[in-house]
C-alpha positions, 0 to 999 in steps of 0.5 A: 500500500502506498501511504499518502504524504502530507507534505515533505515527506511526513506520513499522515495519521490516517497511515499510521492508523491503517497499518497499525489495523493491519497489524492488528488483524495479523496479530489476531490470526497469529493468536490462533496459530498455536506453532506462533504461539509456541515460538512465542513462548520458547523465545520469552524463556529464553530472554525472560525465563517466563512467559510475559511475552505473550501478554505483552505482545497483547498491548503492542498494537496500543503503542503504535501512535503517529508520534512513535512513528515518527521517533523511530523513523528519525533514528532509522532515517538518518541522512548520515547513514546514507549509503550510494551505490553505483552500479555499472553493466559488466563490460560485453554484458547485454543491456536493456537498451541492447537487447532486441527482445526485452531480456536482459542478461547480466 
């Protein structure tokens, strides 16, 4: 699903809230997937040695909010960890404006 901008870039409540029913209607249908929740409960062993993930993961859908979307994408997209990738067509290799049927190979 495309989101809708509001302008510069800056997702809209109204995207936020879509996905955040997305995840909900997942999570309904992982809650009843009884491997899901077995691996659920293995992995909170592991890191709690109890099983409060389970219950926890019942009020995550709660925190997703326009404003925590906006936090973690300000950390994940941070201009200073850009990365540019140039990448050119090894020499004899066929290009897209080459090749006389559409196929390219590389």
């Amino acid at each position: 699903m495309a989101a809708r901008r509001t302008g510069a870039g800056q997702l809209a409540a109204d995207d936020v809230e879509q996905q955040r029913q997305q995840f909900i209607r997942a999570e309904q249908g992982r809650n009843n997937d009884l491997t899901t929740q077995q691996r659920r409960l293995i992995l909170s062993d592991r890191h709690y040695c109890d099983p409060r993930y389970l219950s926890d993961v019942a009020n995550l859908a709660q925190v997703v909010t326009l404003e925590c979307v906006r936090a973690m994408a300000a950390k994940l997209l941070n201009p200073a960890n850009r990365v540019l990738l140039l990448s050119l067509p090894r020499e004899g290799a066929e290009t897209a404006d080459s090749a006389t049927d559409g196929d390219v190979t590389l």
